[in-house]
C-alpha positions in Angstrom: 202.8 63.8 325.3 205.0 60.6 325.9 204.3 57.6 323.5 203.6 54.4 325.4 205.3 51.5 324.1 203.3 48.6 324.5 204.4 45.1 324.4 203.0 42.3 322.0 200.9 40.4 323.6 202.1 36.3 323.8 200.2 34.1 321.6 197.6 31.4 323.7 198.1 28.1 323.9 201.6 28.9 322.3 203.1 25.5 322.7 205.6 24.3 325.3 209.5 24.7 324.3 211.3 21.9 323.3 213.9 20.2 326.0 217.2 18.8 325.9 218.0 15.2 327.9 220.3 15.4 330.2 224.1 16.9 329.9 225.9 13.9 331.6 223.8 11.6 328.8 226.9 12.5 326.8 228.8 10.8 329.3 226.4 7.8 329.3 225.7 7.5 325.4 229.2 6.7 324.7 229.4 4.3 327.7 226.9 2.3 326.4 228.0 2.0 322.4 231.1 1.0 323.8 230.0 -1.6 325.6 227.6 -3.3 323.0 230.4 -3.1 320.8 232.9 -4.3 323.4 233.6 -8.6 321.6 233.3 -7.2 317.9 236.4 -4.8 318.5 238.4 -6.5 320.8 238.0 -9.4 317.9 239.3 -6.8 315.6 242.2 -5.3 317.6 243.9 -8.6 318.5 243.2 -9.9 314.8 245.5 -7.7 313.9 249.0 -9.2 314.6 251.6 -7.1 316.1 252.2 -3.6 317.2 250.5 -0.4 315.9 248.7 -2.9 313.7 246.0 -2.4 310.8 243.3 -4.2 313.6 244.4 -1.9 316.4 243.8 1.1 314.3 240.2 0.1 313.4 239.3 -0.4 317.0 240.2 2.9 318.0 238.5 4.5 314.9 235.3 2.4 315.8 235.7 3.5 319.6 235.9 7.0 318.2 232.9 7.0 315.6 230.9 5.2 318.8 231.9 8.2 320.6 230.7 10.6 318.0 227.5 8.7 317.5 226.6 9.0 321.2 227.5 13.1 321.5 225.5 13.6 318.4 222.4 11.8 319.7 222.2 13.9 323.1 223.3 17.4 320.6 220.5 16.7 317.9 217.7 15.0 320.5 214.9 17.4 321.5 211.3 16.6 323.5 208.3 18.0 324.6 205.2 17.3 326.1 201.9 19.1 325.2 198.2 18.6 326.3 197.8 16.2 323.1 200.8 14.5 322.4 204.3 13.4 323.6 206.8 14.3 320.4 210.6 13.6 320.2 213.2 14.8 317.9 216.7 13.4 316.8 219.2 13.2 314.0 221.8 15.2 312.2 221.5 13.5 309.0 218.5 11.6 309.0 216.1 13.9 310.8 213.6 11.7 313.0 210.3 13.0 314.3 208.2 10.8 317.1 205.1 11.6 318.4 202.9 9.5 320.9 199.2 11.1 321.4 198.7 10.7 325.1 195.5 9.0 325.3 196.9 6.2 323.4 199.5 5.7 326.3 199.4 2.6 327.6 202.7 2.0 329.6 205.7 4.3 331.2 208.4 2.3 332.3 211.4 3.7 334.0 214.5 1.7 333.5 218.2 2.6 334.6 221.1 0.3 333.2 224.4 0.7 335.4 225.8 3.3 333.0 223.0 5.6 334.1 223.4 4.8 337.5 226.9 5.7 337.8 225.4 9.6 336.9 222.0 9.5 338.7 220.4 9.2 335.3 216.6 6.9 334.2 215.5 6.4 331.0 212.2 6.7 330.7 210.1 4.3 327.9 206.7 5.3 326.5 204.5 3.1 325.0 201.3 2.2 323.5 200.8 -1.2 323.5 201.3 -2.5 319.9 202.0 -5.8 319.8 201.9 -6.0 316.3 204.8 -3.1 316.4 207.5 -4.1 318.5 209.6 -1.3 319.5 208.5 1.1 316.9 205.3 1.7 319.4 208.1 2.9 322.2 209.1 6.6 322.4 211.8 6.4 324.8 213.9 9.5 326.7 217.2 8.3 327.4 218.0 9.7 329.6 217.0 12.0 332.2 217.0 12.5 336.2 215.6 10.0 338.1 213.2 12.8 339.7 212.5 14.1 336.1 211.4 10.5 335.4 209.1 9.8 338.1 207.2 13.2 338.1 206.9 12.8 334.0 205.7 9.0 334.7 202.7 10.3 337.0 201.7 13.2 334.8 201.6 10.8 332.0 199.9 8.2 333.5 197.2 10.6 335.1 196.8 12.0 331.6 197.1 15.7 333.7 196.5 18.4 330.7 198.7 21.1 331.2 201.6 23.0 329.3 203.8 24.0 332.0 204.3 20.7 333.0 207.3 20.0 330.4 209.7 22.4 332.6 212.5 19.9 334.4 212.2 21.2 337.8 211.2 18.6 340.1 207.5 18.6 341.8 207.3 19.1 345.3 204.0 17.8 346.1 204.3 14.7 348.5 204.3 11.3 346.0 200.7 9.4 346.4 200.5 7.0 349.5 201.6 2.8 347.9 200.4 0.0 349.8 202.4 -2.8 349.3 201.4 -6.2 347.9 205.0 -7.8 348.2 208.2 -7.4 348.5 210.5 -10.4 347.7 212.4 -12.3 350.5 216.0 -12.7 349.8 215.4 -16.0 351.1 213.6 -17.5 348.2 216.7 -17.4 345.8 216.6 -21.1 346.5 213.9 -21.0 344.2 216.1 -20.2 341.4 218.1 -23.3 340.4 214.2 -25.2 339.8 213.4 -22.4 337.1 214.8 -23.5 333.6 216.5 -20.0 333.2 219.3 -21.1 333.6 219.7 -23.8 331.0 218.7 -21.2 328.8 221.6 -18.9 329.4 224.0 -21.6 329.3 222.6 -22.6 325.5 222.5 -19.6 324.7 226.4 -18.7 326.0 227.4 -21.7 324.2 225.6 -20.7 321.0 227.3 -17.4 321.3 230.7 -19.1 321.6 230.4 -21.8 318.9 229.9 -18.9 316.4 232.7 -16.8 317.4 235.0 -19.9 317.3 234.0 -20.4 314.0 234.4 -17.3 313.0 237.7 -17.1 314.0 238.4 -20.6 312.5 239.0 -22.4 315.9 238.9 -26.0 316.8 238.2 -27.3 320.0 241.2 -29.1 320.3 243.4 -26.1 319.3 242.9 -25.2 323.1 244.9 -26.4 325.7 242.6 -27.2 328.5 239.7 -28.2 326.1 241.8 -30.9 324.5 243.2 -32.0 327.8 239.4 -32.2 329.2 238.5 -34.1 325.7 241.9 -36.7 326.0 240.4 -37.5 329.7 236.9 -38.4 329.3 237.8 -39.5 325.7 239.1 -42.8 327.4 235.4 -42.6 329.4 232.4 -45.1 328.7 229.4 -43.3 327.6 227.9 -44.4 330.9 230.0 -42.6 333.0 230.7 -39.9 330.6 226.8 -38.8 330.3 226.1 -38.9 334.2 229.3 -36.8 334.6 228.3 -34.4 331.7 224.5 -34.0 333.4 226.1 -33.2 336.6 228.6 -30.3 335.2 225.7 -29.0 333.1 223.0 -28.7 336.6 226.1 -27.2 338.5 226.7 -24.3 336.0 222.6 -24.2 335.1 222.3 -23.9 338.7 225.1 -20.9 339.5 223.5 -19.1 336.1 220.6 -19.6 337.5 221.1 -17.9 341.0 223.0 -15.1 339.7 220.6 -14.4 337.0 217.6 -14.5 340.0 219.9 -11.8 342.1 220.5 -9.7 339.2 217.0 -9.6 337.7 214.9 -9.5 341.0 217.1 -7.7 343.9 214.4 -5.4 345.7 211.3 -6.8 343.6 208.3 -5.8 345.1 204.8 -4.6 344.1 203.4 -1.6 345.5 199.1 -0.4 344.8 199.2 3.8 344.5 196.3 5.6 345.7 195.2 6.2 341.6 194.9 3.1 340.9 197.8 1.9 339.8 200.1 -1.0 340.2 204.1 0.0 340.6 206.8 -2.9 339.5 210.4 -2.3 341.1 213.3 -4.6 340.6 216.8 -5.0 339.6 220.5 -5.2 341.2 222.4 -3.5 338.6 219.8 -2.4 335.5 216.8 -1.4 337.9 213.0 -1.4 336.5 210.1 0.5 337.2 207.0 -0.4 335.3 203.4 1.0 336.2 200.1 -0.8 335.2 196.8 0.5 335.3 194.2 -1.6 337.1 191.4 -0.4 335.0 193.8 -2.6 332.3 193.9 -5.4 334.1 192.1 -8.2 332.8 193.5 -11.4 335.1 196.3 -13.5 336.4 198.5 -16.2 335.3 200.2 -18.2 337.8 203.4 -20.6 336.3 205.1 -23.3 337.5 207.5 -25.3 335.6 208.0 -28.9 336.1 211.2 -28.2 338.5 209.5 -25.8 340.8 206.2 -28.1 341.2 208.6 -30.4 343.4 209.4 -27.7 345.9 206.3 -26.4 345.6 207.4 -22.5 343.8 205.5 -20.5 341.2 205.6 -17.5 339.5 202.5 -14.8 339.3 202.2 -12.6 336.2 199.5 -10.1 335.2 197.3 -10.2 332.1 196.8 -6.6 330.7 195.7 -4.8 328.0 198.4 -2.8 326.5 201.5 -5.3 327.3 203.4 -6.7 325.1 204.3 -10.1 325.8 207.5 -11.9 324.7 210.9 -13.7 326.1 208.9 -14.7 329.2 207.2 -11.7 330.9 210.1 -9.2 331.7 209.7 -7.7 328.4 206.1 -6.9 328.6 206.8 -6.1 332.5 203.5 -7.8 333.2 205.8 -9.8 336.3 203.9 -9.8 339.5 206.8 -12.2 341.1 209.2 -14.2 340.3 210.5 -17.9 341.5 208.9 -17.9 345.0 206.7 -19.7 346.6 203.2 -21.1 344.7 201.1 -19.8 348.0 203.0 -16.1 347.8 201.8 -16.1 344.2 198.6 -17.3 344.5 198.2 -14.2 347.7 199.8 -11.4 345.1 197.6 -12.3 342.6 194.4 -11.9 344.4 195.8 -8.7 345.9 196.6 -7.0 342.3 192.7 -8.2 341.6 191.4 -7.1 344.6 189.8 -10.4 345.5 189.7 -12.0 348.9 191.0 -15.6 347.1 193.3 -15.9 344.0 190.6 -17.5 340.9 193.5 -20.0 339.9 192.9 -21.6 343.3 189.5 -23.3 342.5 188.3 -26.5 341.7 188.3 -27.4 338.0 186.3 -29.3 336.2 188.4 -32.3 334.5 188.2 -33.1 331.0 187.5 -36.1 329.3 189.4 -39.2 329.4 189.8 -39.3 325.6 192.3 -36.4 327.0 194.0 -38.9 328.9 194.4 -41.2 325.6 195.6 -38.0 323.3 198.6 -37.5 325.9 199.6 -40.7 326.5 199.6 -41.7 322.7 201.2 -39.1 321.7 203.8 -38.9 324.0 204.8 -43.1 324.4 204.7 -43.1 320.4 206.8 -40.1 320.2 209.5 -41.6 322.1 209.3 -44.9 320.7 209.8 -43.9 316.7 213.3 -41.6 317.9 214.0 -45.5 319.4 213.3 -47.0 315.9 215.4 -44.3 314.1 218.0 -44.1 316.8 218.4 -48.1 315.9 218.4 -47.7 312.5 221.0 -45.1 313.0 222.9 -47.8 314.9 222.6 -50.1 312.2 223.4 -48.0 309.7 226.9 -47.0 312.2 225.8 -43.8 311.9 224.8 -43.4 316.1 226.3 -45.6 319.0 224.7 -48.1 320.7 223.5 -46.6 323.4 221.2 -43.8 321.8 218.3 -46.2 321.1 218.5 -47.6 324.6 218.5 -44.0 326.3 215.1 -44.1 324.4 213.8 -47.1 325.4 214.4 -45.9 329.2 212.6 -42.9 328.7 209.4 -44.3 327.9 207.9 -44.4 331.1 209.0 -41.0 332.0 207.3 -39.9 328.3 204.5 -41.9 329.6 204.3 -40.1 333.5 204.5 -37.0 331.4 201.3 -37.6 329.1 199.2 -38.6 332.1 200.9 -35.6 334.6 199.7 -33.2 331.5 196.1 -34.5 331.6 195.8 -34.4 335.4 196.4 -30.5 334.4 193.8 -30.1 332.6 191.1 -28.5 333.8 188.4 -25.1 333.8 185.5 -23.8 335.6 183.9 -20.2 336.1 184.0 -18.4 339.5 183.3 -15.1 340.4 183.0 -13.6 337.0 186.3 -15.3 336.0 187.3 -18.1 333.2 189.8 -20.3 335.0 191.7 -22.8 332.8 194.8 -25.1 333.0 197.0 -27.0 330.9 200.5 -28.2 331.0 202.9 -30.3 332.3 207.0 -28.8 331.8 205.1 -25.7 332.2 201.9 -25.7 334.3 199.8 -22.4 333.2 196.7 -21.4 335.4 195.0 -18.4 333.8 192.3 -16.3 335.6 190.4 -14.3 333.2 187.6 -12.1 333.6 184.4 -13.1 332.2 183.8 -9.1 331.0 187.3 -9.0 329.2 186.1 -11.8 326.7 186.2 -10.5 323.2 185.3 -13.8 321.3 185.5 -17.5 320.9 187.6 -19.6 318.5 186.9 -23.5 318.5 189.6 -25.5 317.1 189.4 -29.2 316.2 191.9 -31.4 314.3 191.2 -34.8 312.4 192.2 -36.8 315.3 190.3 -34.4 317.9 187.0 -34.8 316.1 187.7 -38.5 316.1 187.8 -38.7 320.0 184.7 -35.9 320.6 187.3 -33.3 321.8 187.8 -29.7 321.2 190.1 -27.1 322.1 188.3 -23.7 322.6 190.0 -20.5 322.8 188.9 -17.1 324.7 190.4 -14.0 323.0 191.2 -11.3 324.5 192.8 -7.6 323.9 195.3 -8.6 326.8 198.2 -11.1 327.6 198.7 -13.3 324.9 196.0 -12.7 323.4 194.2 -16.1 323.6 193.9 -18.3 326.2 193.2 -21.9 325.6 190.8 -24.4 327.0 192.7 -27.7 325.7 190.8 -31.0 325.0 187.4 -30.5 326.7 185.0 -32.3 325.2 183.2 -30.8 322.2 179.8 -29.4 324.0 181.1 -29.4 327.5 183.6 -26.8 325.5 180.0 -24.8 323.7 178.2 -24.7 326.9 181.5 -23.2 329.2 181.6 -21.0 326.7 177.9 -19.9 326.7 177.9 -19.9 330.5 181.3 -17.4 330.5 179.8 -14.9 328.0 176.1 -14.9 327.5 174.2 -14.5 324.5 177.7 -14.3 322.3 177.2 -18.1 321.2 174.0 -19.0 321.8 173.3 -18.2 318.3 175.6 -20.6 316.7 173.9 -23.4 319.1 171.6 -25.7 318.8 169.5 -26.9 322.0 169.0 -30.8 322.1 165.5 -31.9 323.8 
């Protein structure tokens, strides 16, 4: 009689096999360390001097150890995804472990920089919604396919339990119908210039080229066309010199502006999937794809900055549980649309709510006009003590002439200002949502549901006390964090508050006859 040789049987719910990323990441890797690198070592390799020099020696060995750091990165990285967790792996010397339980995933953002493009490659960003963490709450694959991406974004965002899932074949079950809330019209680029982006990036370019100037121990005038511009406007009065100056500084503001809008936003649009969940596409070169869930949503904020109040633009943004917020709202990816105009944002954002009107769009009740005296004080008296130092400055020779003047001619502007950021004040409940305003440079209207109220904070300085006025703030485990209700008077501010959210400060209240 034959002896049967039986097999062992396979364990249950043996867990999945780890994964590499993607072969062409060690392509990519590389790319990218490069690239960040890029200004440091061609600083090195020219500082150098001549031929085959010390400086052009250490740039190759730091393109090579780039190199190395990249390859090792895609040889050492592992993943896999189980029914309980998400869990990476990566490190030759310093072994790393990550793991993100899956019920504590808030956001699964897709992102592809160009250096992934040019293979067909996504990185894929997991994260649970820290604030309080910055990046350490991201686990992020970078990279895989694109179709890898997408089918691991809807199993993780669906919370499907199952251990075959991990394998990187692509699904080929149909994608969930999207309606689509907006799509951005190429037209509304003109928006861009009246944003104050672009101000910022040309600071923040000339910051970045101040230092390495003085690093390098360079003056302006040690460069030919600088010192040619400087010996022709040197000869200049200040009055033509500060005009002219304004003008070059709104024509490059404006072009960074434009190209920043085009680079950022190319495609934008906001699409509603049949689970219940809002998808964010956008970008020209570095393309995004963020996911919120509408059970997470807690309201709206629509923005307009002083600039794009005069042509009538806005921006819509979401307020959700779970999203970080920071450098405007890219990085939290809470962007509903950018630069466009106020009556598209005020229609997205009562689509992504699912109301038939946007809340922002209400009446509001005004606040009292000790406000009024607050704004304008502070703003007029503001203006007038840089006066009285810019004089004494004069005095002293220490500032020209015309500094203290420049002050004196903006005090009625300080003064529209102060009464421009009264006229936006302003709150009221409707439909189960707090609705306040505030703001002038930058005019915030925030819709907040009523149910997404955690607690109250009232805040009163010396001075607010003084006038009867209060600022009351609604906190929230979304957005910010806190929204503010800014110099209503001290029980019109108690008794919104009581109205909003029953019963939660009625305690601390006393009822006058």
């Amino acid at each position: 009689m034959s002896e049967l040789e039986v097999a062992a049987a396979p364990s249950l719910n043996e867990p999945p096999e780890w994964l590499r990323l993607n072969g062409l990441m060690v392509i990519v890797s590389p790319l990218k360390e490069v690239v960040r690198a890029a200004v440091p070592l061609v600083v090195v390799f020219f500082a150098g001097g001549g031929a085959h020099s010390w400086g052009q020696w250490l740039s190759l060995l730091g393109v090579a150890l780039l190199i190395a750091r990249g390859v090792t990165h895609w040889a050492t990285a592992r993943y896999r995804i189980t029914d309980d967790q998400v869990e990476l792996r990566s490190g030759l010397f310093n072994r790393k472990t990550r793991a993100v339980p899956r019920d504590r995933i808030r956001t699964v953002d897709i992102t592809s920089e160009w250096q992934h493009r040019l293979v067909g490659l996504s990185a894929l960003k997991i994260g649970t919604g820290r604030q309080d963490k910055g990046k350490d709450d991201e686990l992020v694959l970078d990279a895989i396919t694109k179709a890898e991406a997408e089918r691991l974004r809807t199993l993780l965002l669906t919370k499907v339990a199952t251990t075959t899932s991990t394998a990187p074949s692509v699904v080929d079950e149909p994608a969930p119908a999207e309606t689509e809330l907006v799509r951005v019209d190429r037209r509304w680029t003109r928006y861009a210039p009246f944003t104050l982006s672009g101000i910022a990036v040309v600071a923040a370019a000339f910051g970045t080229v101040w230092h390495f100037a003085n690093d390098l121990h360079l003056r302006p005038d040690d460069i030919t066309i600088v010192r040619t511009v400087m010996d022709a406007v040197g000869t200049e009065s200040p009055w033509l010199l500060i005009p002219g100056a304004i003008v070059v500084l709104l024509l490059i503001a404006t072009i960074a502006s434009v190209v920043g809008y085009i680079l950022s936003y190319w495609n934008f649009s906001v699409t509603r999937e049949a689970s219940g969940t809002l998808h964010i596409r956008h970008g020209l070169l570095n393309t995004r794809s963020v996911s919120i869930e509408e059970a997470r949503l807690r309201g709206v904020e629509v923005k307009e900055t002083l600039p794009l109040r005069l042509v009538q633009g806005g921006r819509a943004t979401a307020v959700v549980s779970g999203l970080r917020t920071g450098r405007g709202d890219e990085r939290g990816g809470g962007l509903l649309l950018p630069a466009a105009p106020v009556a598209e944002a005020h229609l997205v954002a009562a689509k992504a709510l699912r109301e038939p009107k946007d809340p922002t769009t209400a009446p509001l009740t005004p606040h009292p006009r000790a406000a009024l005296r607050r704004r304008l004080t502070r703003a007029v008296v503001s203006v007038l003590a840089l006066a009285v130092v810019a004089w004494i400055g004069y005095q002293l020779d220490i500032l020209p002439f015309w500094v203290w003047i420049l002050f004196l001619v903006l005090t009625p502007f300080a003064a529209w200002l102060g009464y421009d950021r009264y006229r936006s004040l302003g709150h009221t409940l409707t439909n189960g949502y707090l609705v306040t305003r505030s703001g002038s440079l930058v005019r915030e209207t925030v819709a907040l549901r009523s149910d997404g109220i955690i607690g109250w904070r009232v805040h009163a300085s010396y001075f607010q006390r003084r006038a009867g006025l209060a600022t009351l703030v609604a906190t929230t485990a979304a957005g910010r964090g806190g929204y503010h209700v800014t110099d209503a008077g001290m029980s019109q501010a108690l008794a919104f508050a009581d109205d909003a959210v029953p019963d939660l400060v009625a305690q601390f209240l006393e009822r006058t006859t």
